[in-house]
C-alpha positions in Angstrom: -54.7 27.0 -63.6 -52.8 26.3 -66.9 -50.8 29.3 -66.9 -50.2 31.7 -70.1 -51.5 34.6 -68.7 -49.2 37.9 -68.8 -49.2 40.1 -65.5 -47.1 42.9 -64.7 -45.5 43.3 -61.5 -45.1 46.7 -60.1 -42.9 48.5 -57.5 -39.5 49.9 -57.1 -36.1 48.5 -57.8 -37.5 45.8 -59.9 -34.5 46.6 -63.3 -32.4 43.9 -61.3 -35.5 40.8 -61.4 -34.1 37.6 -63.2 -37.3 35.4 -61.9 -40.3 35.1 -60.6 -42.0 32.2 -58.7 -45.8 31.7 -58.3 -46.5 29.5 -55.3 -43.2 27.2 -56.1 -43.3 27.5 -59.4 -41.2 29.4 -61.8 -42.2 31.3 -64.7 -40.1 30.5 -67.8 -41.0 34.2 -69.3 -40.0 37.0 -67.1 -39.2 40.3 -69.0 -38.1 43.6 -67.0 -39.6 46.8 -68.6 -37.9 49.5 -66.3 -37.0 50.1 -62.7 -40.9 49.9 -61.9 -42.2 47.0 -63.8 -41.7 43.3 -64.5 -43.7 41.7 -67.4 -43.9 37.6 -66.5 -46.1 35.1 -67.8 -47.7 32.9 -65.1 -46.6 29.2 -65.2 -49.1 26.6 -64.4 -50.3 25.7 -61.0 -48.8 23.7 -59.1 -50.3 20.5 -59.5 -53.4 22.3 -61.1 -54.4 23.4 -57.7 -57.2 26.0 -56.9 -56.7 29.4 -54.8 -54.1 31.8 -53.7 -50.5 31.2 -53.9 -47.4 33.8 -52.9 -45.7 35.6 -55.6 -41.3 36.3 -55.4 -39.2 37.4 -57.4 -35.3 37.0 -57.3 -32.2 38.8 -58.2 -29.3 37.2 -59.5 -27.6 37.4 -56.7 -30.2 35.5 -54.9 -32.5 38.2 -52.9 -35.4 37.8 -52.9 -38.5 40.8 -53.4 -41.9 39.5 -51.8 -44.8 40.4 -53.3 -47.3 42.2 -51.5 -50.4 40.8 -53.3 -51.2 36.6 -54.1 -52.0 35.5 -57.1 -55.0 33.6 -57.3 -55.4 30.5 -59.5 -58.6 29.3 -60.6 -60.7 27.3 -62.6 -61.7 29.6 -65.8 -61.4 27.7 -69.4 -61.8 24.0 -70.1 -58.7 22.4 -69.8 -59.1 24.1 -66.3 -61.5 22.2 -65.7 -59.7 19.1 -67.4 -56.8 19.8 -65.7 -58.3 19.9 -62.2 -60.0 16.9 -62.3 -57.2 14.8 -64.1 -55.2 15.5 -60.4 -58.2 15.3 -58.1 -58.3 11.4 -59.5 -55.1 10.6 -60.8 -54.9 8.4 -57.5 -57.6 8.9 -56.4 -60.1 6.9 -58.3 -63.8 8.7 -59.5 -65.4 5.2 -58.6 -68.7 6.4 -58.2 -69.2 7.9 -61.1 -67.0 6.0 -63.3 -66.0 2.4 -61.8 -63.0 1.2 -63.0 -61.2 -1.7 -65.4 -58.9 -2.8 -62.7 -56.8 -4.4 -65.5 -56.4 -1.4 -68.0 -58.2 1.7 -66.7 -55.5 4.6 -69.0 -58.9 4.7 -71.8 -61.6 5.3 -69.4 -59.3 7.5 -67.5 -58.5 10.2 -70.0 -62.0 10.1 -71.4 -63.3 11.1 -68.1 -61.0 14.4 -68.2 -62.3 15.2 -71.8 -65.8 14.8 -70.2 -64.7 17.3 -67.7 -63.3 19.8 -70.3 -67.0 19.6 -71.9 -67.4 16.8 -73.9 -70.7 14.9 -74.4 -71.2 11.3 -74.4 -72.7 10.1 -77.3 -74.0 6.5 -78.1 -70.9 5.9 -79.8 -68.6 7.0 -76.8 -69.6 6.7 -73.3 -69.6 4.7 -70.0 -71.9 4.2 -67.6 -69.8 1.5 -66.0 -70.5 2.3 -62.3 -74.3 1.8 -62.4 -75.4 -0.6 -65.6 -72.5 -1.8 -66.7 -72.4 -0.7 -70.2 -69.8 1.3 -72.1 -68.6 1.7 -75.6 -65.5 0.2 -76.8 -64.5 3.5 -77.8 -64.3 4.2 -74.3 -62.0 1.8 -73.1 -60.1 -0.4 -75.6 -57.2 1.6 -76.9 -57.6 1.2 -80.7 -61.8 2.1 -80.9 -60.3 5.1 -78.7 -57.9 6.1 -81.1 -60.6 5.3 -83.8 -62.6 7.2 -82.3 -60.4 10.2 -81.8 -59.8 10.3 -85.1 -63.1 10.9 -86.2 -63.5 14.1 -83.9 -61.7 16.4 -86.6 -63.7 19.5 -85.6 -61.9 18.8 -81.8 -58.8 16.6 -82.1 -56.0 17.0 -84.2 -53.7 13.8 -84.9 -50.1 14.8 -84.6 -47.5 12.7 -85.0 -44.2 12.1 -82.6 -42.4 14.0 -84.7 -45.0 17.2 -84.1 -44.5 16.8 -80.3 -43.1 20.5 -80.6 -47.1 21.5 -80.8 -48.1 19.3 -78.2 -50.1 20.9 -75.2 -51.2 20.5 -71.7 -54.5 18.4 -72.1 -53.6 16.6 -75.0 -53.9 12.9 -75.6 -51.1 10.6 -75.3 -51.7 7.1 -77.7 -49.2 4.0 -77.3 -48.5 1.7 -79.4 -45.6 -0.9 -77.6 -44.5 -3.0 -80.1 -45.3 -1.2 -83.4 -44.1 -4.4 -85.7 -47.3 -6.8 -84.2 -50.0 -4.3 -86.0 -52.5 -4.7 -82.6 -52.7 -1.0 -82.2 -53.0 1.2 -79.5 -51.7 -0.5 -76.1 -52.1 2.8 -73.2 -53.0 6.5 -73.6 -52.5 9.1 -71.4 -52.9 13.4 -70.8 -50.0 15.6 -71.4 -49.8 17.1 -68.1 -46.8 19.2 -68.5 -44.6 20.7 -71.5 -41.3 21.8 -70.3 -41.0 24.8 -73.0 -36.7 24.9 -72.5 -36.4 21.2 -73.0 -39.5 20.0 -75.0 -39.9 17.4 -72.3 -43.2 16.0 -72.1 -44.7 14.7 -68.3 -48.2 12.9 -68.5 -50.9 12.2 -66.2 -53.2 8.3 -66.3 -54.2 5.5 -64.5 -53.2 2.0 -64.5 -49.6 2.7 -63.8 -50.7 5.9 -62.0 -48.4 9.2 -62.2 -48.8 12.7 -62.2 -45.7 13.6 -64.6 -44.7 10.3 -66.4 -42.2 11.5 -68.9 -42.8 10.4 -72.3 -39.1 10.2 -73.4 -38.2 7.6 -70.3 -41.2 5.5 -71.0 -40.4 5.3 -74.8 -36.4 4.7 -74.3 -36.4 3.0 -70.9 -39.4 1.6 -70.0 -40.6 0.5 -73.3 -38.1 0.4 -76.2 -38.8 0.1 -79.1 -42.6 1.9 -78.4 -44.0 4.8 -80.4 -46.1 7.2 -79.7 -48.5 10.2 -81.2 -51.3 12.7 -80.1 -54.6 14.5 -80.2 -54.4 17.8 -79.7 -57.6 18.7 -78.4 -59.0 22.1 -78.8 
């Protein structure tokens, strides 16, 4: 559902392909081989959604070459999984199983997609908000999050703003608004898309909820003066 996968597309008068869309996306990595073959990477779902979508490709010129077989998008690795979930509730709220912190709920959002990529909750970070009550801090104020985080070496990589260049889909997002106060981590979110032309970053989270919230725009518009780093997960 993440993309990254290499197909080959095979037929006749394919030397003249410049793209190739999957279900209304376009793949950024389309390479022709001969009149026969197209080698293209598959872009990500759209919107992470399961099951079949059409596959096009284009000329320059515009025409367009229908493929005769779908390509089928489903759930296989854990960010998958992640990925899935993060856009099956990022409106949608997971009450039952998770409640909510109707005045800050970004923390126990993304930790709910890293329990749906396969992480375990531990007595150090968990919630079990929707039927006792109780939760870690870890879980849902920012800095024991990012604390927290931190402490996962063997599954979460710090990278700084500065690294965003190895920043992936399924990656954690920490904010810090106003850096000069020293209160720490003020929202988190996922990294939901990585525009590979552009290096533009779109995230997923709750509280102010979006689907592509680009990083860039909340840094310089909506918040200036912010900063910002990651967790690559892996």
């Amino acid at each position: 559902m993440v993309g990254g996968e290499t197909v080959t597309l095979s037929g006749v008068g394919l030397d003249s392909v410049s793209s190739v869309v999957f279900g209304g996306v376009s793949a950024t990595d389309v390479v022709r081989v001969n009149d026969e073959q197209v080698h293209v990477v598959v872009p990500a779902a759209l919107d992470y959604a399961v099951g079949e979508v059409a596959v096009t490709a284009s000329t320059p010129t515009g025409d367009v070459i229908a493929s005769e077989a779908d390509y089928s998008y489903q759930v296989v690795t854990p960010v998958d999984a992640q990925m899935q979930y993060a856009f099956a509730h990022w409106q949608d709220y997971n009450l039952e199983d998770w409640g909510i912190f109707s005045d800050n709920d970004c923390g126990n959002f993304v930790n709910q997609t890293l329990v749906a990529r396969g992480w375990q909750q531990t007595p150090e970070w968990f919630s079990d908000r929707a039927t006792t009550g109780d939760f870690s801090l870890s879980w849902v104020r920012g800095p024991e999050m990012d604390d927290y985080l931190a402490s996962q070496t063997d599954r979460a990589t710090y990278l700084s703003l500065d690294q965003r260049a190895q920043v992936k889909v399924g990656d954690v997002v920490m904010f810090d608004w106003d850096p000069e106060n020293g209160n720490g981590v003020d929202h988190t979110m996922l990294v939901s898309k990585v525009d590979p032309a552009t290096g533009a970053i779109g995230m997923v989270g709750h509280t102010l909820d979006a689907q592509y919230r680009d990083l860039d725009n909340l840094l310089t518009v909506e918040k200036p003066g912010a900063t910002a780093w990651f967790y690559s997960i892996a």
